[in-house]
N, C-alpha and C positions, 0 to 999 in steps of 0.2 A: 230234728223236725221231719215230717214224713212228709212226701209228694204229696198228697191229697192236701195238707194243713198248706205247704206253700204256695201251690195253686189257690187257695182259698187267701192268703193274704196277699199273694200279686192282685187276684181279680177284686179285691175292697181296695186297694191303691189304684189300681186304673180306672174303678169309679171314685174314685176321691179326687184325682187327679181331675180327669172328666169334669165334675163338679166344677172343682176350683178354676178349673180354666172358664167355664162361661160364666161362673160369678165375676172374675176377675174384668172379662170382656162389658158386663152388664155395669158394671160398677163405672169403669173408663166411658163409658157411654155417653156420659152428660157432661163429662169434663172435655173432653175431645169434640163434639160433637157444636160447640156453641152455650153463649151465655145461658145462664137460665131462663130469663125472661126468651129469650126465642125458643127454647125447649120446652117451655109452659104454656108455649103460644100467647104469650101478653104481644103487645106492639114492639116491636123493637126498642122504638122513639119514643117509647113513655119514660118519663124523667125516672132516675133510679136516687133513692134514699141512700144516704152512707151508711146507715146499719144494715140494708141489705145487699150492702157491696162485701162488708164485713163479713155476714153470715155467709154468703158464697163463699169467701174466700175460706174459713172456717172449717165448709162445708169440703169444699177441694181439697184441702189441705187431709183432714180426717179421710175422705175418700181414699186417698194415694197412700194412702200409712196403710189403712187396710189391702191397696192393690199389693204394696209392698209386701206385706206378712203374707197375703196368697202367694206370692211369688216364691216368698222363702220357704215355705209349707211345700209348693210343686218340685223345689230341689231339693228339699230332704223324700219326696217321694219317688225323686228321679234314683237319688240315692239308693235308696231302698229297694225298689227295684234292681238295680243295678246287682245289690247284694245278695237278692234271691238267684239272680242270673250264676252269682261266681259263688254260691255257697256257704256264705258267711253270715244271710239272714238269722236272725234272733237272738246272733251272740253279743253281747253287750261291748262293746268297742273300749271302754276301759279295763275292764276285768277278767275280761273274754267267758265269764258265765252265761247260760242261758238266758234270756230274757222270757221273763213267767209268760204265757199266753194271754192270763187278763190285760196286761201293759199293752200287747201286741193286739189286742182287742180293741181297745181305747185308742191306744193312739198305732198303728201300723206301721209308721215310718220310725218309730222308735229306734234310737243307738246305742241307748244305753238301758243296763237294769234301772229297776228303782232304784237302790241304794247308791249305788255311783251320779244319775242323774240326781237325788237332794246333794250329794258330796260338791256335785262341779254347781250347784246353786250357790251353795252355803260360801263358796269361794269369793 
């Protein structure tokens, strides 16, 4: 892979990273921050329904699963980076072939070729 191509998918990972970091913050916003009803500006003291304690909870719950998967996405991009730093970007970590460009187009923090990533699914 030539210096121009790695420099072009360090700097899509550091805006991917970027990204995902102030998704991540925006997301934690409403859970961290106080109930919904104070976040929506209703009264505090207005009685709450058990289905919309439910749906809150529901809601948090799904929220965290997605802060989770950002989180796991910015370490495989820490990753990735890291492997641009020491050399070993685009080689597929099982096989040690090339990883095609379109893969590394798609997804950037990629570790593996196609074939070896359907291989460790199908497992």
């Amino acid at each position: 892979m030539t210096a121009k191509d790695l420099k072009l998918y360090k700097t899509r990972l550091l805006e991917l990273r970027a990204r995902l970091r102030g998704d991540t913050n925006q997301m934690g916003r409403p859970i961290f921050d106080g109930p919904r009803t104070q976040a929506a500006g209703d009264l505090p003291l207005a009685p709450t329904h058990m289905a919309d304690i439910g749906t809150d909870n529901i809601e948090r719950e799904f929220t965290l699963r997605l802060m989770e998967a950002n989180d796991q996405t910015q370490d495989r991009i820490e990753a990735a980076l890291q492997r641009i730093e020491d050399g070993s970007y685009g080689s597929c970590a099982e096989c040690g072939k090339r990883i095609p460009k379109a893969r590394l187009n798609a997804i950037p923090y990629a570790i593996e070729c196609v074939a070896c990533a359907v291989g460790s699914e199908a497992e």
